[in-house]
N, C-alpha and C positions, 0 to 999 in steps of 0.2 A: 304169015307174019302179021303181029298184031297191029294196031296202029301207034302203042306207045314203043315198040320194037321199032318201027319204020321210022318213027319220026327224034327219037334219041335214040346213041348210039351208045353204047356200054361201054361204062369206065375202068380203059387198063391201068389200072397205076402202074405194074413192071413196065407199062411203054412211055408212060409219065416220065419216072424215074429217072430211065436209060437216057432219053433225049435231054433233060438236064445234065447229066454228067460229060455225055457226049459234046455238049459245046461250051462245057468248061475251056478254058486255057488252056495251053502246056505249060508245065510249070519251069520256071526260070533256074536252073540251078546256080546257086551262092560260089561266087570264085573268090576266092577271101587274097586282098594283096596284102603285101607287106611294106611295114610305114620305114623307109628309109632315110628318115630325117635322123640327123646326131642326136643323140641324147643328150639332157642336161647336164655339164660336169656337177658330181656327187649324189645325182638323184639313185632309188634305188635301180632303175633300168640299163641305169649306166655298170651298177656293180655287179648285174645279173649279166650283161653279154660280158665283161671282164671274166665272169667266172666260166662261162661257158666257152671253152676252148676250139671246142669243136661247131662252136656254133660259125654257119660260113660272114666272110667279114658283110659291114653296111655296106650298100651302095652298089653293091656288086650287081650286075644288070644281067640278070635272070627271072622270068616271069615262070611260076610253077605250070603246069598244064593240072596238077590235082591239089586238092588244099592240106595242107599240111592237117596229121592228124592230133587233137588234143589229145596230148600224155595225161595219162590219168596219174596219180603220184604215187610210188610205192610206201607203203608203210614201215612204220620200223622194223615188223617182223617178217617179213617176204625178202626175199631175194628175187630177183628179177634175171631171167637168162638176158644175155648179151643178143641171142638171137629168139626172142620173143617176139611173138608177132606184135604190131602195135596194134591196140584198139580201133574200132571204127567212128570215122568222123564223127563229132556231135552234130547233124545238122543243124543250119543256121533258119529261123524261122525268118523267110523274106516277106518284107516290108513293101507298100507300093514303091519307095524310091530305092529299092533293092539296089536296082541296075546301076545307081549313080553314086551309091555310098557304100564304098571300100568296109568290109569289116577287118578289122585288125587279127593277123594270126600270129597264136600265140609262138614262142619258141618252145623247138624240141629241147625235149631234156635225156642228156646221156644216161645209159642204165648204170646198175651200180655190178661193178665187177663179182665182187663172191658178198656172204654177209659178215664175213670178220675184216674188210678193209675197207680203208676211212670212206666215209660216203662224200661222194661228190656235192658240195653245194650247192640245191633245190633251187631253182629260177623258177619263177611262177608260181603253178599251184591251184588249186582248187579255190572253193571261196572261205576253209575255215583261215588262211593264209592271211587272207586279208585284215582279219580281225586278230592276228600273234602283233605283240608288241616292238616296234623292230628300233633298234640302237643308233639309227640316220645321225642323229641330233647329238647324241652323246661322245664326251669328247674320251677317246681310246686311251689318252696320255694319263699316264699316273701324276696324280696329284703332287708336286714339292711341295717338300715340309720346307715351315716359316723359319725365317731364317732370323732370329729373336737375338741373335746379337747385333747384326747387320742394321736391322731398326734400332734396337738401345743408340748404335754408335750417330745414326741420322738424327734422331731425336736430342742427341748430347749438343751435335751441331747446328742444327736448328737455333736451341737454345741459347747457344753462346752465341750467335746471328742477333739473335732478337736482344739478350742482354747487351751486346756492343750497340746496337741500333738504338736502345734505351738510354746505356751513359751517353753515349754521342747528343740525345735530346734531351737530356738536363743539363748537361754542360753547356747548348750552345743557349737552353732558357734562363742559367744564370748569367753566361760573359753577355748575350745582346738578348735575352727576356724583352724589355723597356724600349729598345730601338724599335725592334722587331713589332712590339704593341705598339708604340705609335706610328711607325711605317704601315701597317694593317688597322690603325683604326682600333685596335683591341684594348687599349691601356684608356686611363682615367683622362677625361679631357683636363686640358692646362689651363683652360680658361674656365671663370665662372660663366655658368647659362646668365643671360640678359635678363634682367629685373628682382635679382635678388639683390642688391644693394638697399645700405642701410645703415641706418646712425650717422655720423661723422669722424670722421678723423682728420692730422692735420699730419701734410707731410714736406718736408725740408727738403728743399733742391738748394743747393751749392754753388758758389759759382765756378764756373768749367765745366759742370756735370754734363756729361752727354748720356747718350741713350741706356747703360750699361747700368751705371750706378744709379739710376732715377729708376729704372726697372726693380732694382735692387730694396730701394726704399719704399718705394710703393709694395713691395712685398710683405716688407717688416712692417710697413704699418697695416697691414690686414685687408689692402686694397685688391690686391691681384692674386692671384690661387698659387703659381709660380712663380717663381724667382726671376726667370727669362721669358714670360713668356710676353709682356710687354718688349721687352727688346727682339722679341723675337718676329711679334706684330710692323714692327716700324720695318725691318728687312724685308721682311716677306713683301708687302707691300708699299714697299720701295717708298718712304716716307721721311723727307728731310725735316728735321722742328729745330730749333733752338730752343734750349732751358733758359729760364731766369730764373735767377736765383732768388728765395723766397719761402715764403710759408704759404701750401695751400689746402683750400679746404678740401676734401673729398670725403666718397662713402668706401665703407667697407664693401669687401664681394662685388667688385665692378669687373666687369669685362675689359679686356686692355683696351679696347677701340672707343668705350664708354671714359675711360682715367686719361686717354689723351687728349678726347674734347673736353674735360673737364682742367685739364692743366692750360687748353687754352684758351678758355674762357679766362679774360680778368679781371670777371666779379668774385671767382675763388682764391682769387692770389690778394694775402693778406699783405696790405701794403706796411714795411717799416714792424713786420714782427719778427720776432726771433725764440727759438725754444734750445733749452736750456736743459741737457738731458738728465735721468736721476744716475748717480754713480760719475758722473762728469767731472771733469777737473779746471782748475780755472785755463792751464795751458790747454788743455783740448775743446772748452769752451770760447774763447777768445776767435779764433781763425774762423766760426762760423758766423758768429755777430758781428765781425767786422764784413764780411760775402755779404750778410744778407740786409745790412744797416746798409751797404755802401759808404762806411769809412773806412779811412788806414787804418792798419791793426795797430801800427804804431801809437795809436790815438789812447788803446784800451790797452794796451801795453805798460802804457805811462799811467793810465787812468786806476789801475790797481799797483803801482807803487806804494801806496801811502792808505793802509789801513784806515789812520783815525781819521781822514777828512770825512770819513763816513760814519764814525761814532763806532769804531772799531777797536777792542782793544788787545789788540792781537801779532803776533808776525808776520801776517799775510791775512789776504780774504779768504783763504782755502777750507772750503766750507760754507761759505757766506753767501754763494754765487747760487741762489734758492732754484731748482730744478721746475719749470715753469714755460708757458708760452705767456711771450708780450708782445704787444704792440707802442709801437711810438709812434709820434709827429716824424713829421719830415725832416723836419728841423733840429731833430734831436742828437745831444752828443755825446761822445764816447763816458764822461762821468755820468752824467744823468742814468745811460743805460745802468751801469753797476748800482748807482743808487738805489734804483727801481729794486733789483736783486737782493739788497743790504736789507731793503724795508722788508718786501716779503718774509725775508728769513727770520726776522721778529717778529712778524705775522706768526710764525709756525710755532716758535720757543715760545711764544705766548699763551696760546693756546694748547700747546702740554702742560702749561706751569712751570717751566725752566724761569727762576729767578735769573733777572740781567750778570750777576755775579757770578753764574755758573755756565753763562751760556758756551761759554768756549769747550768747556769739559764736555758737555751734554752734545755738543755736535762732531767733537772728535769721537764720540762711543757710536754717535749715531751713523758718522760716517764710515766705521768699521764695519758694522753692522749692513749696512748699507750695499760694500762689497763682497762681503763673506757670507751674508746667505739667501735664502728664498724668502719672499715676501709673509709665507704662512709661519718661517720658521724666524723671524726679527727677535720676537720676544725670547726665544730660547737662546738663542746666539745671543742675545743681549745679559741673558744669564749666565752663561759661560764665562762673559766677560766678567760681569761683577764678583762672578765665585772665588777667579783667580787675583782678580786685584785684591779681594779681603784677605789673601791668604799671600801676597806678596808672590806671587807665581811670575815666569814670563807670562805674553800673551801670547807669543809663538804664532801670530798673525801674519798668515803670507802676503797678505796686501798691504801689510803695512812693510814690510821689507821689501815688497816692489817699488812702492810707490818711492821709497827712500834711494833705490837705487836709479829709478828712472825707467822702468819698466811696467808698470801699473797695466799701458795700454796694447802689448802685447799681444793679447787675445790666448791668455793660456792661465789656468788655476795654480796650478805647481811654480816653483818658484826656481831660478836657477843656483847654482852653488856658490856665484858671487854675491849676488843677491842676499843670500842666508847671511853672507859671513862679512858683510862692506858693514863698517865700525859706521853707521850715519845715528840719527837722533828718533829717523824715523823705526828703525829696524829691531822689532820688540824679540827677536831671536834673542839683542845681544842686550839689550835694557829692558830692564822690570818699570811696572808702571804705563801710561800711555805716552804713545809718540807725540814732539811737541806740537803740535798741529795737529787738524782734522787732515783727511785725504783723498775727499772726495765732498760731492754736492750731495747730503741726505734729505731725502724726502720728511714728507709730514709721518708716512708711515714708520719710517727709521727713528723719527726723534720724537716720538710718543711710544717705542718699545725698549728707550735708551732711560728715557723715564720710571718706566712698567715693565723690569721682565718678569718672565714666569718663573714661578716656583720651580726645582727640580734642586740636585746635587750636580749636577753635570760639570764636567772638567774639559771633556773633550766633545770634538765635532768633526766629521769628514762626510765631506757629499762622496755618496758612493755611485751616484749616477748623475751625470752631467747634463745627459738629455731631459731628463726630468725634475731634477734637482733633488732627487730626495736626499737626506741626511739623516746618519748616525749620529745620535747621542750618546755619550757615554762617563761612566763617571770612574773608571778603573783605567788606569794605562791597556791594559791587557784585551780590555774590549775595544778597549779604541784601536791597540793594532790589527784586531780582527777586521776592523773596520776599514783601517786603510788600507787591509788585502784584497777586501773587497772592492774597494777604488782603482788598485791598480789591476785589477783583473778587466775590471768592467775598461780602462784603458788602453791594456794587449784588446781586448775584441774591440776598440773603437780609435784604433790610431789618428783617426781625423777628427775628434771629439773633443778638443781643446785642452788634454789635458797637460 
């Protein structure tokens, strides 16, 4: 033996080999259990043991000693004997944690009896199985057709829902609208905002007047936004005053809290003035100059008995009593006052050019005029009047037939039926020509268009809107009645509109 013989020894690999294999392991064989937990209601594992009849129930406490064999799946065109052997297990390839994780064995699937009878429904399956599209989700129920009258009829009620819900809220916007806005704050304030006041004006408190009629006044004169809303100030905020009776000064657009420090201040109360309204009469002018003079009425009562102590040459002052604010002494009396009035009113006929010898006539046109129309419309209505007197007409003047009957202050344009028909001196229904007297107090602008009226042919005249004054002219009977249907219409829709 050589020395590289003696000192290595020669390589067996068959004895290599063998000794690697030989202290291999034994290999573990795969015991496959089965998972006895409930299935999910609806899942498919649920519909798969439902269908498998023969499948033994859950729960049943039986451990296999051999693992169930995977059914391979029969195909459409095979028939499968009932006693065919089943195929051999698929070995499971074990994992190091083999021993402690259960593989899941699948269910057996019953054979199919011959090839022409219904097949039993496949549980499991191979893995093209996995990948067919399967119905879980879809709902089996046939679809109901729409039932398109059943909606018409919901829809029809709906509507009549929503339309009664609709009238219900216009009806309750027109009965309480205004409540409703000023209880919510929605509606127009009642009061002017604080420092828009402006100009002057002058307003007559009465004596007796409490909070009601002075709220009232200060409206008319342009002081307050509303009518109540001064009287409505002093409740609210629980406010006792007493009026004196007087003329005072103020601004327009005041705030009512602004018009009551301003009524008590007594650097605006005009001491011993009195105002004298336009359209006034001597009986409804008298009771406020005696209030506001503090003398008897009796005093001014007696104080126009007697025309000429005043250079009057007349029946009466009626008309004479010039529409004005005055101021007297303290000391001053009931004549004096009228005097003051007499002189003015020669002031005015002065200055249109009325000769003293005509002034009587010129204040009875003016005083007609005066009552009967709007301020833009003097000169036209003073037309009217002269057209008819050159042609010996009535004047058919409903003020002048109030006034004769005793009803002038009324507070209504129309005249009543006694009214038309009482046989007096004033009442141009029943006599041609003017009534003997004036009938009221004309202003400067009255007896400068008693003077001057406008050119036209006009015969006739009706206000056909009372809130605005506008008026028809007209020189035909026939227009004029169109005219006064339109007055009485505009009266059906304004029954509180004075007519």
């Amino acid at each position: 033996m050589s020395e590289r013989d003696s000192a290595t020894p020669r390589h067996d690999p068959d004895a290599r080999l063998g000794d690697l294999f030989e202290n291999l392991p034994e290999p573990t064989r795969q015991i496959p259990t089965v998972d006895n937990s409930a299935p999910a209601p609806g899942s498919r594992r649920a519909a798969r043991e439902a269908a498998a009849g023969d499948t033994p129930a859950r729960g049943t406490a039986s451990a296999p000693s051999e693992p169930s064999p995977v059914p391979v799946r029969a195909s459409a065109d095979e028939a499968v004997a009932a006693d065919a052997t089943p195929p051999s297990p698929i070995p499971v390839r074990a994992s190091a944690d083999a021993a402690e994780t259960p593989t899941r064995a699948m269910p057996q699937v019953a054979p199919i009896a011959a090839a022409d009878a219904t097949p039993e429904p496949v549980i499991g399956g191979g893995l093209d199985d996995l990948f067919v599209p399967h119905d879980d989700h879809v709902d089996a129920k046939p679809k109901k057709k729409k039932r398109r009258k059943g909606c018409l009829i919901a829809l029809i009620v709906v509507l009549a829902i929503l339309g009664g819900m609709a009238a219900v809220g216009v009806w309750v916007a027109n009965a309480y609208g205004d409540k409703i806005s000023d209880v919510m704050g929605w509606g127009e304030p009642d009061d002017f905002e604080p420092g828009l006041a402006t100009g002057e004006v002058f307003v007559t408190i009465k004596d007796g007047d409490t909070g009601s009629p002075v709220s009232t006044a200060l409206y008319e004169a342009g002081v307050t936004k509303t009518q109540d809303v001064f009287y409505d100030y002093l409740v609210d905020e629980n406010i006792a005053v007493i009026f004196y009776p007087g003329v005072y000064r103020l601004q327009e657009k005041m705030t009512a809290e602004a018009a009551l420090e301003a009524l008590r201040n007594k650097d605006n109360k005009l001491e011993n003035t009195v105002m004298v309204d336009e359209g006034g009469t001597v009986v409804s002018s008298l009771p406020e100059m005696a209030a506001t003079l503090g003398l008897p009425l009796a005093d001014f009562e007696a104080a126009v008995q007697d025309p000429s102590q005043y250079g009057v040459d007349a029946p009466s002052l009626e008309g004479w009593l010039f529409p004005a604010r005055y101021t007297f002494d303290p000391e001053v009396t009931a004549p004096q006052v009228i005097q003051r009035m007499v002189d003015r009113t020669r002031e005015s006929l002065a200055a249109a050019g009325v000769p003293d010898a005509d002034a009587e006539r010129v204040l009875t046109i003016a005083s007609i005029i005066q009552r009967e129309g709007r301020l833009d419309d003097f000169p036209k209505v003073s037309r009217v009047i002269q057209n008819r007197l050159d042609i010996d007409m009535l004047l058919q003047m409903d003020s002048t037939a109030q006034y004769g009957y005793g009803s002038l202050h009324e507070g209504v344009v129309s005249s009543s039926k006694e009214a038309l028909e009482s046989d007096n001196a004033w009442n141009t229904y029943k006599h041609t020509g003017l009534p003997v007297t004036p009938i009221a107090n004309p202003s400067d602008a009255a007896i400068k268009a008693a003077m001057s009226p406008a050119d036209g042919p006009w015969l006739y005249f009706v206000t056909i809107n009372l809130a605005t004054g506008d008026t028809q002219f007209s020189e035909t009977l026939a227009e004029h009645e169109e005219g006064v249907e339109k007055w009485r219409a505009w009266c059906r829709a304004n029954p509180e509109g004075g007519c």
